[in-house]
DODOZA-139911 format. One line per 10 residues: number of its first residue (from 1); their letters; for each residue z, x, y of C-alpha. Coordinates in pm, 1 decimal, padded with zeros to 6 digits. Layout:
N
NUM) A) Z,X,Y  ... .
***
This chain:
110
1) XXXXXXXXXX) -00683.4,01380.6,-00806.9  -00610.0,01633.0,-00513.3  -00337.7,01855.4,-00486.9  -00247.1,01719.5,-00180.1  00157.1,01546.7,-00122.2  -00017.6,01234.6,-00039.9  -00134.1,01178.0,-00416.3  00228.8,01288.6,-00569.7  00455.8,00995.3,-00579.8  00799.9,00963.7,-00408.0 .
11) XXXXXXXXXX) 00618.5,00969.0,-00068.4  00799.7,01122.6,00262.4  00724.2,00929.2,00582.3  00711.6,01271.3,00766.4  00407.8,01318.0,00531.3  00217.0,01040.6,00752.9  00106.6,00854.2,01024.5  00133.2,00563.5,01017.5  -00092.2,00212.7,01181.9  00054.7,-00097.2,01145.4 .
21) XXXXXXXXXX) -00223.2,-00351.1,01102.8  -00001.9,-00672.0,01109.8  00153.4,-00943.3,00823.6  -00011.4,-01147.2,00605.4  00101.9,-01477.7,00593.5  -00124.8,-01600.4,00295.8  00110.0,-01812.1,00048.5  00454.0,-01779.3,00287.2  00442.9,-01370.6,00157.6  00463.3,-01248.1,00483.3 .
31) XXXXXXXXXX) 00318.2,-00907.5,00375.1  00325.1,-00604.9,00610.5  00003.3,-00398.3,00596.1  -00049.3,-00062.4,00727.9  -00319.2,00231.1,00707.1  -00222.3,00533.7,00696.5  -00317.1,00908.4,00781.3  -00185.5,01209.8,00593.8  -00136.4,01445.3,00773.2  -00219.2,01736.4,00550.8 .
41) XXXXXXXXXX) -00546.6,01668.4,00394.7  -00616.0,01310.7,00680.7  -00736.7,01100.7,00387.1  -00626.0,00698.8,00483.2  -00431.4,00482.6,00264.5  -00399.1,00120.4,00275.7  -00030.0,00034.3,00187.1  00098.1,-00359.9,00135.7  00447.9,-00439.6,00116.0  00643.6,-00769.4,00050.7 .
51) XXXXXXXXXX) 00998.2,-00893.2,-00001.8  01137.0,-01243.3,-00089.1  01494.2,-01185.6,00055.7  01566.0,-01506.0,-00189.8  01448.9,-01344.6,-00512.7  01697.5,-00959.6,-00605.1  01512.8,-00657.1,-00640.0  01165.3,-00835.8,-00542.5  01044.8,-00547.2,-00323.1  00713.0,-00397.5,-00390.3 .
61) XXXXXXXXXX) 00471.0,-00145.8,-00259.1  00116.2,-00082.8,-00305.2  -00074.0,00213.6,-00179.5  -00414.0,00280.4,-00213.6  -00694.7,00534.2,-00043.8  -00980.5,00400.2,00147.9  -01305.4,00510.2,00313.2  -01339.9,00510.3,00734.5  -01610.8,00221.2,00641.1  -01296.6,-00005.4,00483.9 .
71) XXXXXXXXXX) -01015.5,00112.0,00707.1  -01269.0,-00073.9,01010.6  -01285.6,-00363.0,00827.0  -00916.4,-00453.6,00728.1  -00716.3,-00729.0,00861.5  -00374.5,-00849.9,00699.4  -00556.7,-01145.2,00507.0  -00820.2,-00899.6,00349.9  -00549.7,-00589.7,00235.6  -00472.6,-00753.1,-00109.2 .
81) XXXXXXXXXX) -00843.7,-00834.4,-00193.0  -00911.9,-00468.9,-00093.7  -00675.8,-00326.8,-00279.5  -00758.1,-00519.4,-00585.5  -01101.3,-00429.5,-00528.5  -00978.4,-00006.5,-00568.8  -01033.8,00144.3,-00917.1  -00687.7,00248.1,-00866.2  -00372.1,00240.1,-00633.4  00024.5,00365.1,-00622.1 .
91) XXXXXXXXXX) 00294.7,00078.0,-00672.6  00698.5,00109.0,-00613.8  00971.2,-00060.1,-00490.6  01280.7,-00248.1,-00663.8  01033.7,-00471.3,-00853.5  00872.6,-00198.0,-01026.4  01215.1,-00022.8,-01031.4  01015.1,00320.5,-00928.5  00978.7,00538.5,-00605.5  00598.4,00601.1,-00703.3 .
101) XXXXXXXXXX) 00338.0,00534.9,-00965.2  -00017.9,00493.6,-01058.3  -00161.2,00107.9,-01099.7  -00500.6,-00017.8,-01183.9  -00617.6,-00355.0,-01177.0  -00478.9,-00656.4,-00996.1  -00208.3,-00650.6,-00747.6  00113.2,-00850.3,-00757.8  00242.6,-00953.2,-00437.8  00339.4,-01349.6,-00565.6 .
***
């Protein structure tokens, strides 16, 4: 991993820019997705976030670095596939109870 701020979980906003891609309504999740750009070392990440305002402390994050090849192909409905499809991402949030950490494998965001 780089030495960069954008792989060191907590994350500052100031750290990035950001491109809001749109939700994802799949299931009723209502998912934002976003790409974006550090602006230290420019590598994109994909991040996916989701809240059921019915369910306490059901906010989650995910967070993971794509290629210019993927960021041209994402749409809201294909950011969860795609980030399952990483060898590895970043989850937080109230779910996880964490600002930042490393994940592997399959995403929850039900």
């Amino acid at each position: 991993m780089s030495n960069c701020v954008c792989m060191k979980p907590p994350f500052d906003y100031k750290d990035f820019k950001t491109n809001f891609i749109g939700i994802d309504e799949t299931n009723g999740r209502f998912g934002e997705v976003s790409v974006e750009l550090c602006k230290l070392c420019h590598s994109k990440w994909l991040r996916y976030y989701v809240e059921f305002e019915y369910i306490s402390k059901s906010g989650r994050w995910f967070k993971g670095q794509i290629s210019d090849d993927i960021f041209a192909k994402i749409t809201p409905e294909t950011a969860v596939e795609t980030l399952n499809d990483l060898p590895w991402h970043f989850c937080g949030g109230s779910y996880f109870n964490s600002n930042g950490k490393k994940g592997i494998g399959t995403i929850s965001v039900d």
